[in-house]
C-alpha positions in Angstrom: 0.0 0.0 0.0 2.8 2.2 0.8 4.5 2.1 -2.8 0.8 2.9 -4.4 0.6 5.6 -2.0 4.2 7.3 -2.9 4.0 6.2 -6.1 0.6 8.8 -6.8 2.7 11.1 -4.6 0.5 11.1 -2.1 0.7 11.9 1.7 -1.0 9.6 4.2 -3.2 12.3 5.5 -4.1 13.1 1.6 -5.0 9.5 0.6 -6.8 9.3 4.0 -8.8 11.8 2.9 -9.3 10.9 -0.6 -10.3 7.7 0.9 -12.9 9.1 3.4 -11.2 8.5 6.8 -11.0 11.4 9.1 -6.8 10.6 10.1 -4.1 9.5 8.5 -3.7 7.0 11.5 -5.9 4.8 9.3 -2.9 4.7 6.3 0.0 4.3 9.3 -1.5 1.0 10.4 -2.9 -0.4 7.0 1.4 0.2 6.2 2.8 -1.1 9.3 5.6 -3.8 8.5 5.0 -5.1 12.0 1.8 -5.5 13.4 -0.2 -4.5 10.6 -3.8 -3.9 10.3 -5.8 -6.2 7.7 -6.9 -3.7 4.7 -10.5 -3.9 3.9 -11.3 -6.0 0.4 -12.7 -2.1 -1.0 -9.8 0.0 -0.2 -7.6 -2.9 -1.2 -9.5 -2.7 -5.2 -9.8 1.1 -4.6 -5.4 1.2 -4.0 -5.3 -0.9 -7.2 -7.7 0.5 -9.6 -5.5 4.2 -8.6 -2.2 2.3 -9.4 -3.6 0.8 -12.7 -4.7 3.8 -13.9 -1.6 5.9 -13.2 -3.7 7.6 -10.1 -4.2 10.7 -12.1 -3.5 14.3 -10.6 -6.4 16.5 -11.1 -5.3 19.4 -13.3 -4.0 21.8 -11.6 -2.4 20.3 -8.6 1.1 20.4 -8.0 3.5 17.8 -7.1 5.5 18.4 -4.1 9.3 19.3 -4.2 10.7 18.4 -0.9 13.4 20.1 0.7 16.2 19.1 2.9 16.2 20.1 6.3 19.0 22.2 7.6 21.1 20.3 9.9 22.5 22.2 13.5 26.0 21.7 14.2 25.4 21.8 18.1 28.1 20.0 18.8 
């Protein structure tokens, strides 16, 4: 689920909206490597039906260019 998700650059609080939860929480444990939470049969066709179809962007939206953040030299 995690690649699907990054791969329509999406953040988990973005997808958990787009996917009608109220928190990302929801995305963190469907994506857990240990411990993870079963994903429902529906969002489970819903993640691949986005990935087949190349999860397009509305027009308009902008991808996000991340930034490094500066690193302190407290030392």
């Amino acid at each position: 689920m995690r690649a699907i998700r990054q791969g329509l650059l999406l953040t988990q609080r973005e997808l958990a909206q787009l996917l009608g939860y109220r928190h990302k929480i929801r995305i963190s444990e469907y994506e857990r490597a240990t411990n993870p939470v079963p994903i429902p049969e529906h969002i489970a066709r819903t993640m691949l039906a986005l990935a087949n179809t190349g999860g397009r962007i509305k027009p308009g939206r902008k991808t996000r260019t991340w930034k490094a953040r500066p690193t302190s030299d407290a030392a």
